[in-house]
C-alpha positions as CSV (number, residue, x, y, z in Angstrom):
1,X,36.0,68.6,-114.8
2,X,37.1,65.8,-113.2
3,X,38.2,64.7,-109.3
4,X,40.7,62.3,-109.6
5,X,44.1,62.1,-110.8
6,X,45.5,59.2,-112.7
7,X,49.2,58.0,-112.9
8,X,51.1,54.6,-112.5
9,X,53.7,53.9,-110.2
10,X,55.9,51.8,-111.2
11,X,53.6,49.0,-112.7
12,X,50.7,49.5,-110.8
13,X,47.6,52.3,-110.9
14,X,47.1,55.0,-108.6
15,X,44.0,57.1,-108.5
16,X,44.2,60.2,-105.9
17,X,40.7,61.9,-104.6
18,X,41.3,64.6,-101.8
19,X,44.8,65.1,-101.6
20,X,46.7,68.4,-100.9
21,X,47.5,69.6,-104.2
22,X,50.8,71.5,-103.0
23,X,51.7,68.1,-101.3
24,X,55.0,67.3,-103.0
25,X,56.2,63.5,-105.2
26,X,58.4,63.4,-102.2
27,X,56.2,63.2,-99.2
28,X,53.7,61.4,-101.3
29,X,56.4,58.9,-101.4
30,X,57.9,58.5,-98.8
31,X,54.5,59.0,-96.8
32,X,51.7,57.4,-97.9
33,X,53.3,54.9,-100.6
34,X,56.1,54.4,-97.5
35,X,58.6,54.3,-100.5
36,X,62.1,55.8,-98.2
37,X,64.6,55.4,-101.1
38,X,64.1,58.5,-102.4
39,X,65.8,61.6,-100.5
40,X,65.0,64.6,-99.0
41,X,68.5,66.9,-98.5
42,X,68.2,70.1,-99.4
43,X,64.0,70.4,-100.5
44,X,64.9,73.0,-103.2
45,X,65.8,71.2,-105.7
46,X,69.7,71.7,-105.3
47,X,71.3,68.0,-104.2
48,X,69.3,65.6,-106.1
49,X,68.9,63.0,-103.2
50,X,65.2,63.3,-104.2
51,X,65.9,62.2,-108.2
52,X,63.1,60.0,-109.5
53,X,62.2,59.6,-112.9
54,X,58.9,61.3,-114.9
55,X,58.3,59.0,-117.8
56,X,55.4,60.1,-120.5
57,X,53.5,58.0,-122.8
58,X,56.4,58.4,-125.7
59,X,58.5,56.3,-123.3
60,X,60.4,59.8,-122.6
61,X,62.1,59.6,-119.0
62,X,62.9,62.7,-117.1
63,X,64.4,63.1,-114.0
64,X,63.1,65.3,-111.6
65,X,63.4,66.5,-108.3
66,X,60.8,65.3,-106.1
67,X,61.1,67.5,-103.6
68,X,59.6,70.7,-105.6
69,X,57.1,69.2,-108.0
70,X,53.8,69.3,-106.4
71,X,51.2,66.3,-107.0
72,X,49.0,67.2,-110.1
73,X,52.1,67.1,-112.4
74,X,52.2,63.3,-111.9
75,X,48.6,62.7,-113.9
76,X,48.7,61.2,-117.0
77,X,52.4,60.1,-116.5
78,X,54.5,56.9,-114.6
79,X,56.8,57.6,-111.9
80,X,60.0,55.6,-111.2
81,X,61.9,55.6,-108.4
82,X,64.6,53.1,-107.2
83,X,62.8,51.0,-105.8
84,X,61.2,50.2,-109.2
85,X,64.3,49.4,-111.0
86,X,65.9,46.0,-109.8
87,X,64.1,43.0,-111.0
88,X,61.4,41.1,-109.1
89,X,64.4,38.3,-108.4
90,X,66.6,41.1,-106.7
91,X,68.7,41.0,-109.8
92,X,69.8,44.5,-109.8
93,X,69.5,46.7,-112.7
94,X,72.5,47.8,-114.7
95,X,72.9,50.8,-113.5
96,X,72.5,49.8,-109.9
97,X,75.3,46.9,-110.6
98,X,77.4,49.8,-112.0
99,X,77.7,51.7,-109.2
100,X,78.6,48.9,-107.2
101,X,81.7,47.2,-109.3
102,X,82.8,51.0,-109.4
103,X,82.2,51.3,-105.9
104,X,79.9,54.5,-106.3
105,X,78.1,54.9,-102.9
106,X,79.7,55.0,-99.1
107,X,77.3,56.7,-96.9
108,X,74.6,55.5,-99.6
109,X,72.5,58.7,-99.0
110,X,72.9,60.3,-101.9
111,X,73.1,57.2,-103.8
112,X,69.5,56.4,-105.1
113,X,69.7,60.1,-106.8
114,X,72.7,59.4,-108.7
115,X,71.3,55.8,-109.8
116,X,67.9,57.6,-110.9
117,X,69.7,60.5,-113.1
118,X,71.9,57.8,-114.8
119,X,68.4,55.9,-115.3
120,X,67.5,58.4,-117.4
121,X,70.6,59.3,-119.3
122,X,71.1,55.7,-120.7
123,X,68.3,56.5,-122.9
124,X,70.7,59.0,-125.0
125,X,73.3,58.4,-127.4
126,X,76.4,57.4,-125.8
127,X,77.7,60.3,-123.6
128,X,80.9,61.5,-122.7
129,X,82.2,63.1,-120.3
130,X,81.0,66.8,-120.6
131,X,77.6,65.2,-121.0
132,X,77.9,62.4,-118.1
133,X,78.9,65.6,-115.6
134,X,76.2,67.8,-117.1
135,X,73.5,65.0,-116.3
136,X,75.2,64.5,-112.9
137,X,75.6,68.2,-111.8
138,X,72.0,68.4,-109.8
139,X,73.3,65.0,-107.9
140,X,75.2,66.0,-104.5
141,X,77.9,63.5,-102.8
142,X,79.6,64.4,-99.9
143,X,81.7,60.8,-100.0
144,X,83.0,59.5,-103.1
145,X,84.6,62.5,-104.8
146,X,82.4,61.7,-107.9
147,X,85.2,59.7,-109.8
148,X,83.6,56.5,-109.2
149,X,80.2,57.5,-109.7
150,X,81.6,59.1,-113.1
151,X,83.0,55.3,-114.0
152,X,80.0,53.3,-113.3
153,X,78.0,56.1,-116.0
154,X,80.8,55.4,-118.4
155,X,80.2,51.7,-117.9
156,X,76.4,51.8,-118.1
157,X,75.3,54.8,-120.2
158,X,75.7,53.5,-123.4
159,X,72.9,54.8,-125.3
160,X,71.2,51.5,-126.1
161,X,68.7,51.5,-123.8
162,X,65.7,52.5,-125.8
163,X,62.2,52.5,-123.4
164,X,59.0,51.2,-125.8
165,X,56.1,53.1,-125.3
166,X,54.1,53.1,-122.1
167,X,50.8,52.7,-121.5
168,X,49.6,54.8,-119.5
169,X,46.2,56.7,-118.0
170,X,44.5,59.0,-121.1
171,X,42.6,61.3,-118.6
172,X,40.2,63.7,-120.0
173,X,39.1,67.4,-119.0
174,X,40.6,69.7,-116.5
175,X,41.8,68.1,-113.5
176,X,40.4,70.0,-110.6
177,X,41.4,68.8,-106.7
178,X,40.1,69.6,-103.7
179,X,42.0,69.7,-100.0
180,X,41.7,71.4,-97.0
181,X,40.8,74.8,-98.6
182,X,42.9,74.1,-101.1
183,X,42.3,74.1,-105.0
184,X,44.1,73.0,-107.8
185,X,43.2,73.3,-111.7
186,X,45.2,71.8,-114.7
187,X,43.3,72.2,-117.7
188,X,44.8,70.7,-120.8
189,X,44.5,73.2,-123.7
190,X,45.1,77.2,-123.6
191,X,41.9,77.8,-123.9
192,X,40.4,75.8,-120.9
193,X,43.6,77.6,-119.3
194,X,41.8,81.3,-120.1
195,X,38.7,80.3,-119.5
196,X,40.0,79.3,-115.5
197,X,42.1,82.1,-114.9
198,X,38.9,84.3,-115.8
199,X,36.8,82.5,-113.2
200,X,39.7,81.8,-110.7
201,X,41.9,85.4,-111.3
202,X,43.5,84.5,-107.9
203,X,45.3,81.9,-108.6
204,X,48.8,81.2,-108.6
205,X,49.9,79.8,-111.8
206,X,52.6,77.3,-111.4
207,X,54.8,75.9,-114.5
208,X,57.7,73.9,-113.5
209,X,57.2,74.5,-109.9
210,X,61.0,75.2,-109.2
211,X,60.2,78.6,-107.8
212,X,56.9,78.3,-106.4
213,X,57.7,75.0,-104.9
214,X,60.2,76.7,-102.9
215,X,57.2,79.2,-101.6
216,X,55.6,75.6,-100.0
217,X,58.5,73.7,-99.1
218,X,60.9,76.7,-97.8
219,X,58.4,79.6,-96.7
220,X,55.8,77.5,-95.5
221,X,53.3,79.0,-97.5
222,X,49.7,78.5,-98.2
223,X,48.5,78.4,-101.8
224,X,44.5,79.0,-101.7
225,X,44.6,78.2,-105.5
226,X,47.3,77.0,-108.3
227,X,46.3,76.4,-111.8
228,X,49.4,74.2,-113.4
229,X,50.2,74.2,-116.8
230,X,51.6,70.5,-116.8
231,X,48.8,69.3,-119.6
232,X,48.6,72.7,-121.2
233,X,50.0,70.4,-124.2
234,X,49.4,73.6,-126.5
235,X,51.8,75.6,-125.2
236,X,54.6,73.2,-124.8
237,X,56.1,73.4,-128.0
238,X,59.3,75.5,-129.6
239,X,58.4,76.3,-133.0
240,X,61.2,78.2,-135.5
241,X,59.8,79.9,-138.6
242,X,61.5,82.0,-140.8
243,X,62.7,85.1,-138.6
244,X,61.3,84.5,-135.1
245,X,62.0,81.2,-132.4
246,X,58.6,80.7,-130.9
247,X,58.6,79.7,-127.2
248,X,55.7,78.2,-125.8
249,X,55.4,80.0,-122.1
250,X,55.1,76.0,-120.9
251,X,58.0,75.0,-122.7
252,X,60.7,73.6,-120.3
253,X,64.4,74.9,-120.6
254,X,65.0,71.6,-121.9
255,X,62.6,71.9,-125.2
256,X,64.2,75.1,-125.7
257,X,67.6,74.5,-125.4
258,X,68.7,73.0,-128.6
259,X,66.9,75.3,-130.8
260,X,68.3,78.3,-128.6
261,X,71.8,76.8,-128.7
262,X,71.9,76.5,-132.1
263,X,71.2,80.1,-133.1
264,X,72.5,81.9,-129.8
265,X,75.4,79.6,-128.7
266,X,76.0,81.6,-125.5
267,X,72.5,81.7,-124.5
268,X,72.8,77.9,-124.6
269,X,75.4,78.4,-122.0
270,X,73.3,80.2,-120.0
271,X,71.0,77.9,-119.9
272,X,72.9,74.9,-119.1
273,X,73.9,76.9,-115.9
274,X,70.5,78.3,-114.9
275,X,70.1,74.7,-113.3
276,X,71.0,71.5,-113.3
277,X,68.9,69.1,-115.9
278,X,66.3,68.0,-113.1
279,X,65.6,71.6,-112.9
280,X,65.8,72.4,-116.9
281,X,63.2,69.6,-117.1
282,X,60.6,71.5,-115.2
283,X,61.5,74.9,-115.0
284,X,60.2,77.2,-117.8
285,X,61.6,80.5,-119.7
286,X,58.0,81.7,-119.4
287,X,58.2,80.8,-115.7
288,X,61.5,83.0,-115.5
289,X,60.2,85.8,-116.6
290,X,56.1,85.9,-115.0
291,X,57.7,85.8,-111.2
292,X,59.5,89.6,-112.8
293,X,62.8,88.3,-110.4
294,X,65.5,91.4,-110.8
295,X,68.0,88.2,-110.8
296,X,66.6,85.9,-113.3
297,X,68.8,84.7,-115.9
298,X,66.6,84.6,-119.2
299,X,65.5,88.1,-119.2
300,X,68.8,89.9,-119.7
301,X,69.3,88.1,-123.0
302,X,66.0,88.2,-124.1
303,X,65.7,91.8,-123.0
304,X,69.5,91.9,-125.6
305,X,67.8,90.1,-128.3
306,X,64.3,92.3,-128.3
307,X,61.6,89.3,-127.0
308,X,58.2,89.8,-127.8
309,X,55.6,88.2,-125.1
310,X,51.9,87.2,-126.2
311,X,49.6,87.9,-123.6
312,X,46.3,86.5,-123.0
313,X,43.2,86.9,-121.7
314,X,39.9,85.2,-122.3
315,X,39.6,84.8,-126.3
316,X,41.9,88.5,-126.7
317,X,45.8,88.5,-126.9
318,X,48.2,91.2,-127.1
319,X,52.0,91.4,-128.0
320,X,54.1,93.4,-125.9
321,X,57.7,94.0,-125.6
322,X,59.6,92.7,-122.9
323,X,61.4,95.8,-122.4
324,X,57.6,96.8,-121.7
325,X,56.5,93.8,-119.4
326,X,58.5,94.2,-116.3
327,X,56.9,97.6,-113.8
328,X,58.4,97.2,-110.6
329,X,60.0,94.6,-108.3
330,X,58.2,91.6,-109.3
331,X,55.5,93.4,-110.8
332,X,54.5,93.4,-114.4
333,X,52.0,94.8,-116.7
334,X,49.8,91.6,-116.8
335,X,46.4,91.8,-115.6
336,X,44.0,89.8,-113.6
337,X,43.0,86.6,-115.5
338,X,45.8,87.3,-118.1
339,X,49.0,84.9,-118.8
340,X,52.0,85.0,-120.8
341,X,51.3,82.1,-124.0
342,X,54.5,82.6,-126.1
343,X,57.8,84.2,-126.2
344,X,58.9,85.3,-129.7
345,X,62.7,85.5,-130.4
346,X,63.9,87.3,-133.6
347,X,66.4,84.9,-134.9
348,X,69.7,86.2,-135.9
349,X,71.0,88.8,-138.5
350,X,73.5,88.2,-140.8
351,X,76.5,89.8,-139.3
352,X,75.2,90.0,-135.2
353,X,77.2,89.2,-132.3
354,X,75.5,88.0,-129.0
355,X,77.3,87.8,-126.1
356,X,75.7,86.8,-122.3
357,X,77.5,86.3,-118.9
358,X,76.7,84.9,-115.7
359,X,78.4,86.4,-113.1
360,X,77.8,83.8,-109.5
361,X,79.6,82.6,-106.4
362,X,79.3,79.3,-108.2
363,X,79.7,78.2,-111.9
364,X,77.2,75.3,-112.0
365,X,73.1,76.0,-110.4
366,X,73.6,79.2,-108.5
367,X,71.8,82.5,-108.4
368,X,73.4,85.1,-110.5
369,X,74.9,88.1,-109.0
370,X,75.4,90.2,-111.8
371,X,74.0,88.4,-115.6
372,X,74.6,90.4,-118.9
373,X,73.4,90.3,-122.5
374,X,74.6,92.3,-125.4
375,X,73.3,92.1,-129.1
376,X,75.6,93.8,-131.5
377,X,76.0,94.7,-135.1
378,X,79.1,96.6,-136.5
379,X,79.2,98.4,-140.0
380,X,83.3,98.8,-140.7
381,X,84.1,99.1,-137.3
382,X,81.0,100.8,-136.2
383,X,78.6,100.2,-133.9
384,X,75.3,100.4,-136.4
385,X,73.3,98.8,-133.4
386,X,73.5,97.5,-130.1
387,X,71.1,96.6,-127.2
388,X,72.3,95.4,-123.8
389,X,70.2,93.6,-120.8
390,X,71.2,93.0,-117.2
391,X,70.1,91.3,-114.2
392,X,70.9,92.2,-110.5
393,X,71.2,95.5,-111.4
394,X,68.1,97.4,-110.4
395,X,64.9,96.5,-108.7
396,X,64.0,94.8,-112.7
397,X,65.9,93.1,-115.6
398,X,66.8,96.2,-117.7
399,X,67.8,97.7,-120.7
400,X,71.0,100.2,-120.7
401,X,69.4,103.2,-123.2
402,X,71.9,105.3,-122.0
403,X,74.9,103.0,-122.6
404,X,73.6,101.6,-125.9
405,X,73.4,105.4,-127.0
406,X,77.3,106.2,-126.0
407,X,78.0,103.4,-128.2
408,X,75.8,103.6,-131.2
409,X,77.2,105.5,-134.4
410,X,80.7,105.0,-132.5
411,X,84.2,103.0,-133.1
412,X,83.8,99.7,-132.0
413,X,87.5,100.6,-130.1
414,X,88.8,100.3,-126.5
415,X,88.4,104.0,-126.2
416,X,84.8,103.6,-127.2
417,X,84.0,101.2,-124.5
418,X,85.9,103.3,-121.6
419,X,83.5,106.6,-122.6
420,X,81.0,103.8,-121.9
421,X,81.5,102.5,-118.6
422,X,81.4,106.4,-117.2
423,X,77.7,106.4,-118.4
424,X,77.2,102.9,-117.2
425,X,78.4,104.3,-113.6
426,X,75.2,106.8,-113.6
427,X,72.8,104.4,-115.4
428,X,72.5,101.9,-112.0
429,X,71.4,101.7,-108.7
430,X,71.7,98.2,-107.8
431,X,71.6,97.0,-103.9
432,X,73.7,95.5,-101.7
433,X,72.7,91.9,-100.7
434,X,73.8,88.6,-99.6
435,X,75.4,87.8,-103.2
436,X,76.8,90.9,-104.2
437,X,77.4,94.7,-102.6
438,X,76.6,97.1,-105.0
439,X,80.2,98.4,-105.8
440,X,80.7,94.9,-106.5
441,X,78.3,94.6,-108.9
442,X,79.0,98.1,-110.3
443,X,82.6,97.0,-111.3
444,X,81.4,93.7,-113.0
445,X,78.9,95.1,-115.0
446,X,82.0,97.5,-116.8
447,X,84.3,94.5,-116.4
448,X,81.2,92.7,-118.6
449,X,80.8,95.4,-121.3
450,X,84.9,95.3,-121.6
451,X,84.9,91.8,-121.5
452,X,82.3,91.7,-124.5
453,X,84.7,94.2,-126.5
454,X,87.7,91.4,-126.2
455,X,85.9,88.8,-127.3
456,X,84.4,90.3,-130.1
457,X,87.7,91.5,-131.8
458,X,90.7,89.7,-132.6
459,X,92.9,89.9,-129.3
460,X,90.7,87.6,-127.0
461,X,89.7,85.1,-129.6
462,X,91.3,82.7,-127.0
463,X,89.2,83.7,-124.3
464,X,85.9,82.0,-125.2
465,X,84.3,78.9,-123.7
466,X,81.9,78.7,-126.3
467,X,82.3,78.8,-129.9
468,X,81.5,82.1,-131.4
């Protein structure tokens, strides 16, 4: 192990030794480094006035939020911010210059955000403007109405910008940091992951750090121990073989979006709107479904498409159902020392429907009220099979046995549907809370079952956002 982490700022080294490992990019910056263009608004990851950029030794950049991403996830890697962009004459850098000929800033708060995000989208293929709005929709401006800012990305997101290679640190071994009473583990391979959740079973694992971050920044909490998968390089991947998508639990919503997308169109939907991309390029399904959150979007449509989890501990792994995982309000069948390693999704049948909704106060980066998932398969108008997920429904993500069974072996018909949504009626018990009472939530979760009915027959073929 070693006691010292390793990253670049800008063009010049950095090497930390007994530093708070929950300290966050942000206070690191804009404390010791006294670096004050980047942001803090919000300090959970919702406004972007934090943005800075991630960039790996590929040359990949990633915005991030600063404000939840806790120090360890910065070894091995460069960090941008906007102070490093503008040359060394104070020539500024194209995007900088864009946003001022479209005169993109006024109270210039949120500014450095915006420039940081449209930093890293010039890297892709030219965008338009569904893609320039989806890479802006983490990025908060409470001056120029966004027009602007949406002209100086069309002027400077071209696509040509292609980053070479960066050198950067090549640390070896588990990083382990000490602070305070604080300790922080990333080991770099799965199995030095087991072997420290056997001799640290306490810890609090942390992914993408857009939940737990909020547990340090928001609740003021104390984390004794965190173990981050950042450089647990083995279980970053998505991997598709011949029936099953296979989800490494580290892999970002990001790396699993196209592959998702492609096979499930609507859960690529989902996704999109789980966060905005500085959150999809931290946060992780497997993250999504380890805190067991009754309100978490990815469960309900795994839960519809029948996810398998491999568990592990030490050098033995188990598969278990997801419809098995989840016990209790955020509780869940793993045990001390054990971690989720992969997410298996079947791929589709010839012939299936799948259909998920988000139902929030808010389209874009909002907490669901109400999410559903169906998976469907009709025989001549029959329902042959059909399993259904929701979120915000109970005290867990669930499964609807007792709706699935009023449909099963049944016309795929109006009528159908209405028997239905009497079971449905008896099947929850969901609460009333600050995003939805429960009679609310009862009526949307029929309205959701009906609404999957319309756009799986002829008369709503209008009705879809996303291609079926």
């Amino acid at each position: 192990m070693r006691d010292t982490l390793h990253f670049r700022l800008g063009s010049e080294e950095r090497t930390l030794r007994d530093v708070d490992p929950t300290m966050t990019i942000l206070e690191y910056l804009r404390g010791p480094e006294r670096l004050c263009g980047t942001k803090e608004g919000c300090a959970e990851g919702d406004c972007g006035a934090c943005t800075v950029v991630l960039v790996d030794r590929n040359g990949r950049r990633q915005a991030v939020n600063a404000c939840i991403v806790f120090l360890p996830a910065l070894d091995g890697r460069q960090l941008l911010t906007v102070e490093h962009l503008a040359h060394a004459d104070g020539t500024l850098h194209p995007v900088q210059q864009a946003m001022v000929d479209q005169h993109g800033s006024q109270c210039g708060f949120c500014t450095p955000g915006f420039v940081m995000s449209l930093f890293a989208l010039r890297t892709e293929a030219k965008p338009d403007r569904v893609a320039i709005n989806e890479a802006l929709a983490g990025n908060l401006c409470r001056c120029t109405g966004y027009r602007p800012i949406v002209d100086a990305a069309s002027q400077v997101c071209t696509g040509d910008d292609h980053p070479e290679p960066v050198a950067l640190p090549s640390p070896q071994g588990t990083l382990a940091l000490s602070h305070g009473g604080k300790r922080s583990f990333s080991p770099r391979s799965s199995d030095e992951l087991a072997q420290t959740l056997l001799d640290h079973p306490e810890a609090v694992i942390v992914a993408g750090a857009t939940d737990v971050g909020l547990w340090v920044t928001k609740q003021h909490q104390t984390l004794p121990v965190i173990v981050s998968l950042d450089a647990v390089t083995d279980m970053n991947g998505v991997v598709e073989t011949a029936s099953t998508i296979q989800i490494g639990a580290g892999a970002t919503y990001q790396e699993a979006l196209h592959v998702l997308e492609h096979h499930y169109p609507d859960f690529g939907a989902l996704i999109r709107r789980i966060g905005s991309r500085q959150i999809r390029n931290r946060g992780t399904i497997g993250g999504n479904i380890a805190n067991a959150s009754p309100i978490g979007d990815s469960p309900p449509a795994l839960l519809a498409l029948d996810a398998t989890l491999i568990l592990r501990r030490a050098d033995t792994s188990r598969s278990v159902k997801l419809d098995d995982f989840f016990t209790g309000y955020r509780r869940t069948v793993l045990a001390r020392g054990e971690f989720i390693e992969r997410i298996d999704v079947p791929l589709p049948e010839p012939g299936e429907m799948f259909r998920c909704y988000k139902v929030s106060k808010r389209f874009d980066q909002d907490i669901s009220a109400v999410c559903a998932a169906f998976r469907l398969c009709l025989q001549d108008g029959i329902v042959s099979d059909i399993r259904i997920g929701f979120g915000g429904m109970a005290a867990t993500p669930v499964r609807t046995r007792a709706v699935e069974e009023a449909l099963t072996g049944r016309p795929w018909t109006k009528a159908t549907i209405r028997t239905a949504q009497v079971v449905m009626d008896n099947a929850f018990f969901p609460l009333s809370d600050m995003r939805a009472s429960a009679a609310y939530r009862r009526t949307v979760a029929r309205n959701l079952l009906l609404k999957c009915f319309l756009e799986t027959t002829e008369e709503a073929a209008l009705t879809r956002l996303v291609p079926a």
